[in-house]
C-alpha positions as CSV (number, residue, x, y, z in Angstrom):
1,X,103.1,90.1,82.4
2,X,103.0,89.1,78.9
3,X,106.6,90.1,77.5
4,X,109.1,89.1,74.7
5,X,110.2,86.1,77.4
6,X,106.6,84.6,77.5
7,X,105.9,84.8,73.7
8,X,108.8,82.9,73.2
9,X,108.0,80.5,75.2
10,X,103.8,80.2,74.7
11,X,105.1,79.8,70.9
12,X,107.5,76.5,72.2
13,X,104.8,75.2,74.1
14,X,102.0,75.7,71.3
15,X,104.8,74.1,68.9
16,X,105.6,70.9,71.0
17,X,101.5,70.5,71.3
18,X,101.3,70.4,67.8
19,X,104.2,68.0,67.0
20,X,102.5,65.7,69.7
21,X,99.0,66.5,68.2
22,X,97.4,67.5,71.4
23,X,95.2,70.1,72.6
24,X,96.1,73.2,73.2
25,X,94.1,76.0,74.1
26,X,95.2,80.3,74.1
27,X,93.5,82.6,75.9
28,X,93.8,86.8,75.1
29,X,92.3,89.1,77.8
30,X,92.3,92.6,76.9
31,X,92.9,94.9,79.7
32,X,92.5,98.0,77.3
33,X,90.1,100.4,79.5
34,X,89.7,97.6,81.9
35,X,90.3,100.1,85.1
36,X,87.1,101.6,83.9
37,X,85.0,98.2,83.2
38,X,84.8,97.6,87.0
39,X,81.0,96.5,88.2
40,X,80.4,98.9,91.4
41,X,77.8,95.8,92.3
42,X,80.4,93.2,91.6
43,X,83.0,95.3,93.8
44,X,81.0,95.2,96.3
45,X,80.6,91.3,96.4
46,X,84.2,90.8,95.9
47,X,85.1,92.8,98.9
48,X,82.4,91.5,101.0
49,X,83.5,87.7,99.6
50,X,87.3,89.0,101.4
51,X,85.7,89.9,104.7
52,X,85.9,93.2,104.1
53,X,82.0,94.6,106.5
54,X,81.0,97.3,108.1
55,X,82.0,100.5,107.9
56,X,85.5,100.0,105.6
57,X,83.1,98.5,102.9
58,X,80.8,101.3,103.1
59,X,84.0,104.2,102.9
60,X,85.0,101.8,100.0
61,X,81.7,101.9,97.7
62,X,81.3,105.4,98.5
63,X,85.0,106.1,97.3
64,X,83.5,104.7,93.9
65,X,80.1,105.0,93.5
66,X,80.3,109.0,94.7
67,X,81.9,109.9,91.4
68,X,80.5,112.3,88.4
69,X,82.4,113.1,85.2
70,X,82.2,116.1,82.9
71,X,84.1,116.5,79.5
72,X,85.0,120.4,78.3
73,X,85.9,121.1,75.1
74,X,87.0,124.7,74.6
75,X,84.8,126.7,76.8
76,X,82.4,124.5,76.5
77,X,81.2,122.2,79.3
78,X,79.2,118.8,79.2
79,X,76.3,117.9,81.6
80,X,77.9,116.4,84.6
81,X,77.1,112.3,84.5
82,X,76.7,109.8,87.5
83,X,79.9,106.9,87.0
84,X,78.3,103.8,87.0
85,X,81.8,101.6,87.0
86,X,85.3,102.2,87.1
87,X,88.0,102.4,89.7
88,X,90.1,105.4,90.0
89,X,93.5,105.1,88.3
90,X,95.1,107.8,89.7
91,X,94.6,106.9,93.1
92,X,96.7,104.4,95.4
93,X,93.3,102.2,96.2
94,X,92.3,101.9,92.5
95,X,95.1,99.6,91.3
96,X,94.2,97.3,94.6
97,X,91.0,96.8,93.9
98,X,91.0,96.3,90.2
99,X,93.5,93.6,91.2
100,X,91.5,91.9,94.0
101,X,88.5,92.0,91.1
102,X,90.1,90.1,88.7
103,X,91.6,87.9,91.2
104,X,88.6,86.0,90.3
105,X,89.6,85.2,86.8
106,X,93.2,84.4,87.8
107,X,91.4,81.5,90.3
108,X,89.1,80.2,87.7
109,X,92.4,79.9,85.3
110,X,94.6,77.8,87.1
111,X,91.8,75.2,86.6
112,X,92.7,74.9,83.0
C-alpha cells in the first residue's frame, strides 16, 4: 500500500539514483474504478491458469457474467443493460478475484 512511509522512501531511493546518475524507473497504476475494469474473458483464463475446472469455474463466471444494471433517477428508470466486466465489490468473492487478476501484474513486476 502506497502510504506516507513509501513516499518517503521511493523519494530517497529516486534521490540516491540521481546522485549516482543511474536509471531509475517509476511506475503509477491507477486502481480508480479498477473493480469494474475486470475482463469476464480474462477471469476466466486466470482462474482456469489456477486450476480452478469444472463445475467451481462455471458457478464462478456465472456469478459475474449473470449480472444486469439499471440507473433510476427520480421515478424514472433506465433500460436494464448486460455487465460486460466488473467484479462485485460488495461481495466477499469480488475482492478475491480482482486480487488473483492482477496477481499477474504483480508477477510481471518483480522482473524489473
Amino acid at each position: 500500500m502506497f502510504n506516507k512511509d513509501s513516499a518517503i522512501a521511493a523519494e530517497v531511493q529516486l534521490s540516491s539514483a540521481e546522485q549516482a546518475r543511474s536509471l531509475c524507473c517509476v511506475g503509477c497504476v491507477d486502481f480508480t474504478s479498477a473493480f469494474d475494469a475486470v475482463s469476464h474473458d480474462k477471469l476466466l483464463r486466470c482462474l482456469y491458469s489456477y486450476g480452478i475446472r469444472g463445475d467451481l469455474l462455471r458457478w464462478t463466471m456465472n456469478f459475474f457474467t449473470s449480472r444486469t444494471q439499471q440507473a433510476k433517477v427520480g421515478m424514472a428508470l433506465s433500460e436494464l443493460i448486460n455487465l460486460l466486466s466488473g467484479v462485485i465489490q460488495g461481495s466477499s468473492i469480488g475482492p478475491v478475484m480482482f486480487l488473483m487478476y492482477i496477481d499477474g501484474l504483480a508477477k510481471h513486476l518483480e522482473h524489473y
